[in-house]
N, C-alpha and C positions, 0 to 999 in steps of 0.2 A: 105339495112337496117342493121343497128347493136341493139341485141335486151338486154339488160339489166335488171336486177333488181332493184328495186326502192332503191335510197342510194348508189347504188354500185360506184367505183370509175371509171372514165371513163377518159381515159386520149389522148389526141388529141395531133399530129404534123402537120405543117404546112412548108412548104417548097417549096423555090423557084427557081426554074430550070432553071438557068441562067450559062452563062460562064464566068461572070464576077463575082471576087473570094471577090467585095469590096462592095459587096452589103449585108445590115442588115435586116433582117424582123421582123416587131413590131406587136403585137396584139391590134391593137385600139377598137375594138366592137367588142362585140359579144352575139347576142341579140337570144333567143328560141322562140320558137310560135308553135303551134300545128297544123296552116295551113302551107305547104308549098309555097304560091303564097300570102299571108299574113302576113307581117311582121312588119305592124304598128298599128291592133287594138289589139289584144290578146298579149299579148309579157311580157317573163322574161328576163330584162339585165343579164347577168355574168359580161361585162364588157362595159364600155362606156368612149370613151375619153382616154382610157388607164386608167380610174378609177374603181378598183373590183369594184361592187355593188353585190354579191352574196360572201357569209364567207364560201361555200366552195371552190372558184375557187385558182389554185395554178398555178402560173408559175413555169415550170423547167427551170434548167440549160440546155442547149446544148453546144457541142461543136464546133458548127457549128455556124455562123451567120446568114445562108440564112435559118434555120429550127428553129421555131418558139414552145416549147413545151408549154402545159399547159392541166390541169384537171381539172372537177368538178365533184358532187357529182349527179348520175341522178334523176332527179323528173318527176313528169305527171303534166300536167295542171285540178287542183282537179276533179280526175281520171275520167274524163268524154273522155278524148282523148287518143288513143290507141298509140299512135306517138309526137315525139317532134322531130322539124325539128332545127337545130342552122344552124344561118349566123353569118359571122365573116366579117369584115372589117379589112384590115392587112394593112401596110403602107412599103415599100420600101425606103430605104434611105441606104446613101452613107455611109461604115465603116466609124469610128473615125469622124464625122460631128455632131459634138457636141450641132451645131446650128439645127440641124434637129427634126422634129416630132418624131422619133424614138428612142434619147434622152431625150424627157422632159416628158416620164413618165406620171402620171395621170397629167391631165389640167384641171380644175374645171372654167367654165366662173364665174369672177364677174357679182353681180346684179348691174344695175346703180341705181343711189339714184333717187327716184320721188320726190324727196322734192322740194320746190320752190328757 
């Protein structure tokens, strides 16, 4: 456990241990919940799709491609929860593949039209 003050800045690395020097790592989700073994009824997005939903979360610069930085600001789930657990979804993709998910940044699906 890493134990914080509420608001404080918390900032996370991600990295991937690989010997191959051409590989990117992207942040596609990364959703909080107060359960650990629970991550679809209770839950705060930071990030979904590679789209912020949360105005404090910041990606950094790395120098590295395989290390993935970013922070947010910490919160409780209204303070009834002593603990906030984050899962993250990362994506792996090939340097310079421009066609790749770790290229295209936030992806927002269209709605299709109901109309007749």
């Amino acid at each position: 456990p890493y134990y914080v003050d509420l608001n404080q800045n918390l900032f996370l690395q991600a990295s991937l241990q690989s010997s191959d020097a051409n590989l990117v790592v992207f942040v596609d989700t990364c959703v909080a919940s107060p359960d650990p073994s629970n991550f679809a009824t209770l839950t705060y997005e930071l990030v979904r799709s590679g789209c912020v939903k949360d105005p404090t979360y910041s990606s950094y610069y790395s120098p590295y491609s395989n290390v993935a930085r970013f922070a947010f600001n910490a919160f409780s789930f209204f303070n009834r929860y002593p603990s906030v657990y984050l899962q993250c979804e990362l994506v792996v993709c090939r340097y310079n593949d421009y066609s790749s998910r770790c290229y295209q940044g936030c992806v927002s699906r269209l709605k299709r039209n109901t109309g007749s």
